[in-house]
C-alpha positions as CSV (number, residue, x, y, z in Angstrom):
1,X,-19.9,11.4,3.7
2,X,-16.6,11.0,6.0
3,X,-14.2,8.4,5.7
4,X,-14.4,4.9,7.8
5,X,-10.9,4.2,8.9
6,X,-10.7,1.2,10.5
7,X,-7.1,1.6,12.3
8,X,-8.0,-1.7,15.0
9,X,-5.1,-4.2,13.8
10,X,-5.9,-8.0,12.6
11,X,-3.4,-10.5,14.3
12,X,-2.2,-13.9,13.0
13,X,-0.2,-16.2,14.3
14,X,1.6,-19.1,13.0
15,X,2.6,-20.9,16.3
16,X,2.2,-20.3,20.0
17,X,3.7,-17.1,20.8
18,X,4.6,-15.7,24.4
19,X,1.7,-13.9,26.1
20,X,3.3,-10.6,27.1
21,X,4.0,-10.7,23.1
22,X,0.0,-11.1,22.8
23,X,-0.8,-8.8,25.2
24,X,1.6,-6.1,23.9
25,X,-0.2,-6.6,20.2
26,X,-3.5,-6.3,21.7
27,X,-2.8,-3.2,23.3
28,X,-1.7,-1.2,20.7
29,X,-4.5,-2.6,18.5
30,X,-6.4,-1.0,21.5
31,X,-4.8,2.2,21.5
32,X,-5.2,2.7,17.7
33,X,-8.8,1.7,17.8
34,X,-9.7,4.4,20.7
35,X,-7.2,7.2,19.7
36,X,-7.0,7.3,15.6
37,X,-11.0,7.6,15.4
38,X,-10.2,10.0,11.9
39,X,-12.0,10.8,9.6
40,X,-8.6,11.8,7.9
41,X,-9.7,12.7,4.6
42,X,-13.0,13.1,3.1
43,X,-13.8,9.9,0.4
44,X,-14.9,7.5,2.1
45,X,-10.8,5.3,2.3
46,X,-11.3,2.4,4.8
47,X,-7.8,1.7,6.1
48,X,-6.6,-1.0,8.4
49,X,-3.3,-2.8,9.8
50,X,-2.4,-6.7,9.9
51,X,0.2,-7.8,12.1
52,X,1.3,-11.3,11.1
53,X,3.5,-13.1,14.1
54,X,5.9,-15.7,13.8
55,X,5.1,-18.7,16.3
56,X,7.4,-20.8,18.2
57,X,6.4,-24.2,16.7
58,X,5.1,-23.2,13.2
59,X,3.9,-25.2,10.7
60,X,4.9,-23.2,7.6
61,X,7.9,-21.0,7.6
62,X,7.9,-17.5,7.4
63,X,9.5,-16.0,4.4
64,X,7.9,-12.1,4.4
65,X,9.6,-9.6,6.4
66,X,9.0,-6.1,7.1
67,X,5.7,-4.4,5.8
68,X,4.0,-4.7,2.9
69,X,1.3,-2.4,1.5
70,X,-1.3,-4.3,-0.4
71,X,-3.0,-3.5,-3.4
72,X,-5.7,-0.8,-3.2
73,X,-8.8,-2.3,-3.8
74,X,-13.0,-1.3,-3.0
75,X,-11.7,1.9,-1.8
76,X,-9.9,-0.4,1.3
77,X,-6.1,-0.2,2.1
78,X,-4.2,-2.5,4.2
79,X,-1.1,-2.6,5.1
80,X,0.6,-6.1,6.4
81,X,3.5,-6.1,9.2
82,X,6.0,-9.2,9.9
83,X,7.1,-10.0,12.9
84,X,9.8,-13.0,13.1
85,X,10.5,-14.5,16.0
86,X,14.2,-12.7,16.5
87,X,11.5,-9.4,16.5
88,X,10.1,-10.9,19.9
89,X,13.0,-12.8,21.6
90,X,14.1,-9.5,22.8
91,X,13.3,-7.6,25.6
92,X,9.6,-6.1,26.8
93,X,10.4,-2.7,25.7
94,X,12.7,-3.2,22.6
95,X,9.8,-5.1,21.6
96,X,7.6,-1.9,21.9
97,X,10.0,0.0,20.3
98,X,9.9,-2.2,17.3
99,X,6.1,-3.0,17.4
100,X,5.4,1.0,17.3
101,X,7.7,2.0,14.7
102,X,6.6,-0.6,12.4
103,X,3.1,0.0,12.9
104,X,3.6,3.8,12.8
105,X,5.7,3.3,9.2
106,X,3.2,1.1,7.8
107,X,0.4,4.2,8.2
108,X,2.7,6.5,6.6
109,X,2.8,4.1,4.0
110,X,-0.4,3.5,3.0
111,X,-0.7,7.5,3.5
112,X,1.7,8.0,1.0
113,X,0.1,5.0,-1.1
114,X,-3.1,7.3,-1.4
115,X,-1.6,10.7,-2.1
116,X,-0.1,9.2,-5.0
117,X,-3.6,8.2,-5.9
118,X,-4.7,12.1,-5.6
119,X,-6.1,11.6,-2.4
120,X,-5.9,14.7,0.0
121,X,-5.0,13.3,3.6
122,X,-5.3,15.6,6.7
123,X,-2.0,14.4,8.0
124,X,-1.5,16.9,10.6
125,X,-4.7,15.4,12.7
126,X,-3.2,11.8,11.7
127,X,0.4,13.2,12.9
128,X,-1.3,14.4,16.6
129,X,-3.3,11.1,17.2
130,X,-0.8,8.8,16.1
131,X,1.5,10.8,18.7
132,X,-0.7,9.9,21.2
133,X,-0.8,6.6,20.9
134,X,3.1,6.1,21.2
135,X,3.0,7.9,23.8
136,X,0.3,6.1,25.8
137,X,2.1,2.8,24.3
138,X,5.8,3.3,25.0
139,X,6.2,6.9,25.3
140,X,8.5,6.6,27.8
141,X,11.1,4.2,26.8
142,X,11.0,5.6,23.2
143,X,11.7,8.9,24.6
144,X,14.7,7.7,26.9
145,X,16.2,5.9,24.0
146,X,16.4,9.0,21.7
147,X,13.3,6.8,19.3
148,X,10.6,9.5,20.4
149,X,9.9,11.2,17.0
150,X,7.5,10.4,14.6
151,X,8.3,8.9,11.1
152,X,7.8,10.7,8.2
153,X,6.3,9.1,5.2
154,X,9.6,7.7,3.3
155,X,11.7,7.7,6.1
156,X,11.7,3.3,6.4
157,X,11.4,1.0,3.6
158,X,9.1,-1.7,3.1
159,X,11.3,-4.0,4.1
160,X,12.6,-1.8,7.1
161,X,15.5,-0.4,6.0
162,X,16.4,2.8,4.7
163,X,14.1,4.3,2.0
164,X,16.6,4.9,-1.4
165,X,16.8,7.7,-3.1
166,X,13.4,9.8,-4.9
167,X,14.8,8.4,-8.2
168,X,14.2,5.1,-6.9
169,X,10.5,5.8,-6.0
170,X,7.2,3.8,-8.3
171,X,6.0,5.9,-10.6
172,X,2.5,5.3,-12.2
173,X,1.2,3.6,-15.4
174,X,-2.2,3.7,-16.7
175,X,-3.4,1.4,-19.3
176,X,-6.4,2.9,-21.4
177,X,-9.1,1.4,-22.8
178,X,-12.5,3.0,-25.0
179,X,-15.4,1.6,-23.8
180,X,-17.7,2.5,-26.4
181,X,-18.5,-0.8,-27.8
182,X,-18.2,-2.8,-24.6
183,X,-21.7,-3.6,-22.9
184,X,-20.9,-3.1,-18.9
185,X,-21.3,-6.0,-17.8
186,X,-18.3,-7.2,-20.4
187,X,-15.8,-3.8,-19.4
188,X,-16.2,-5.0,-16.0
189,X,-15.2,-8.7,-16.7
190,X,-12.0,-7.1,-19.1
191,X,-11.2,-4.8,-16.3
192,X,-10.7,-7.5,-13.8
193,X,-9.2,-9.8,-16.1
194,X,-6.5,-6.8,-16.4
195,X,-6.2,-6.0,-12.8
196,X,-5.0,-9.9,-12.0
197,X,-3.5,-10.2,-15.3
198,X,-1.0,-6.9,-14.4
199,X,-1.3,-7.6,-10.7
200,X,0.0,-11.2,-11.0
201,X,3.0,-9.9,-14.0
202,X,4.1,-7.2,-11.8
203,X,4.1,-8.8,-7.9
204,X,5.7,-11.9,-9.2
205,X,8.8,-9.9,-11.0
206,X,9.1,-7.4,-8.5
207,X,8.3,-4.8,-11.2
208,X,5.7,-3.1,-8.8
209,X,1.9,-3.4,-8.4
210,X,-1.2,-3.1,-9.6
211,X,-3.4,-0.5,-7.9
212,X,-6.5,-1.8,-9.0
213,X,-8.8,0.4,-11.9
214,X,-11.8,2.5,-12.8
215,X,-14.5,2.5,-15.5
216,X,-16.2,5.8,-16.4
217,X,-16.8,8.8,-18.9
218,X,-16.1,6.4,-21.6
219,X,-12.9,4.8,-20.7
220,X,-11.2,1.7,-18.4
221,X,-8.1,2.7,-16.5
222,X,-6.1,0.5,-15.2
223,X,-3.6,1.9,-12.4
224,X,-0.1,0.5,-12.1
225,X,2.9,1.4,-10.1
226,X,6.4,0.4,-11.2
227,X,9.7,0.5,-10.0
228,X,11.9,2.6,-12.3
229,X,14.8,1.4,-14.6
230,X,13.7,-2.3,-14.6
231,X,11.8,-2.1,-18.4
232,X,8.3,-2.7,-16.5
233,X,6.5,-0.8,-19.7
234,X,8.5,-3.6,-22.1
235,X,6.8,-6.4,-19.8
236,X,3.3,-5.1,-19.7
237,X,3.7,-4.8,-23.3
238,X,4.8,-7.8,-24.1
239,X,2.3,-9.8,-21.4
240,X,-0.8,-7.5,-23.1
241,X,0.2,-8.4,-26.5
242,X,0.4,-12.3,-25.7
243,X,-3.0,-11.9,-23.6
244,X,-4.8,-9.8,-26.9
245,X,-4.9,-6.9,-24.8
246,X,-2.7,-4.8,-26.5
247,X,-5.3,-3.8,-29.7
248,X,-6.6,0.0,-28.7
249,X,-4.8,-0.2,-25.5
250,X,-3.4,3.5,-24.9
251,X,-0.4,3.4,-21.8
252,X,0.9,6.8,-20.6
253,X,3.2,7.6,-17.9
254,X,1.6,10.0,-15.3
255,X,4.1,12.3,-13.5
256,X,3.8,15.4,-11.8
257,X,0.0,15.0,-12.4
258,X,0.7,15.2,-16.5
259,X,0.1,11.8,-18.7
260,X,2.6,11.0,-21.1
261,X,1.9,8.4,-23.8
262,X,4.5,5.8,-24.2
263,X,1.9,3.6,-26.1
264,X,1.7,3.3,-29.1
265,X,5.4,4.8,-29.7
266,X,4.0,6.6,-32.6
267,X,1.0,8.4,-30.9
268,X,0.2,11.9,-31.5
269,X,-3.7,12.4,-29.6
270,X,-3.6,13.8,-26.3
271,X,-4.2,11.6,-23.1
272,X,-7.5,12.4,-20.7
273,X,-8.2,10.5,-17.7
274,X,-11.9,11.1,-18.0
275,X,-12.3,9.2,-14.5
276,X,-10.2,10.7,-12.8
């Protein structure tokens, strides 16, 4: 079955905002819905964009900027964009410059997001009919003011500023588990006792994310990405341990496709992601 990609983009606002600002929102959402039709990769990934606006008079500040990819979960990824009011209060088609390349950087993002996860993305067809749509949304100023080429996945942080260096880049966990004595209805409750256990450890100290988890051929994985040189396998250690999670529980480092086991230090077996 081909994918479902649902590129149409989900607007909040907190606060009255000007109606050119509306208007402009609603047309790319337009644009995106009528030109990036995919399917861009064949498994069935649902993907979709949320633009969250900062009002005039809102009630309840603000504090997220730039995008944020959120966690990948029943095969859906979204991908959240802030926009503060000093975004807006600019002109018409500064504003278009800004609304485009966010929105354009938040797909890469979630593109890259899924490669990570294995997934095979036909980003050439995504390159072409994102291409179209800046250029039926503000082709023309982006092209007078030298902003005209497409983003490359990387190329803008998630908080809009430019990406570090590769060394700096998440790197994936998985936690094991043997399933073997666990009745399904039980390995689903420990898997998502894990995933908001890990997810909640991880987002709150800026260590990374959770990327949600699996069961099959025997085993639970739980995914995790974590930002290098900040002892994220200590924490997850520690937070397992102090949960009871931490008896049979097998954690390997996955890089270049290979699994390493960090977990227990004095493992010898070899590591298989059966569901993967």
């Amino acid at each position: 079955m081909n994918a479902t990609w649902i590129f149409p983009v989900a607007m909040a606002y907190s606060g009255k905002v000007p109606a050119a600002v509306d208007a402009e929102i609603l047309r790319l959402r337009r644009l995106f819905a009528e030109r990036c039709r995919g399917p861009y990769d064949a498994t069935g990934v649902k993907f979709g964009l949320a633009v969250f606006v900062q009002g005039i008079d809102e009630i309840k500040p603000m504090k997220r900027r730039g995008i944020r990819v959120e966690p990948f979960r029943n095969n859906l990824i979204i991908a959240s964009i802030y926009v503060h009011r000093v975004d807006w209060e600019v002109p018409l088609i500064a504003f278009q410059s800004f609304l485009w390349r966010s929105a354009e950087d938040a797909t890469w993002q979630c593109i890259d997001r899924l490669k990570k996860r294995g997934l095979s993305i036909a980003e050439e067809r995504l390159r072409n009919d994102l291409s179209v749509v800046r250029r039926e949304f503000a082709g023309d100023y982006l092209e007078s003011s030298g902003l005209g080429g497409s983003l490359t996945p990387g190329s803008v942080s998630a908080e809009g500023a430019p990406s570090g260096n590769e060394e700096d880049e998440e790197y994936q966990l998985v936690i094991q588990y043997r399933t073997d004595r666990l009745n399904p209805a039980d390995q689903l409750e420990k898997k998502h006792a894990l995933e908001q256990l890990l997810g909640s450890l991880l987002e709150s100290a800026d260590l990374g994310y959770c990327d949600g988890g699996d069961i099959g051929s025997g085993t639970l994985n739980i995914f995790c990405f974590v930002k290098p040189r900040r002892n994220a396998e200590k924490r997850i250690v520690e937070t397992l341990r102090k949960h009871n999670f931490l008896n049979e529980a097998v954690i390997a480092e996955s890089l270049n496709g290979e699994e390493k086991v960090i977990w227990p230090a004095d493992s010898e077996g070899e590591f298989h992601l059966f569901s993967r």
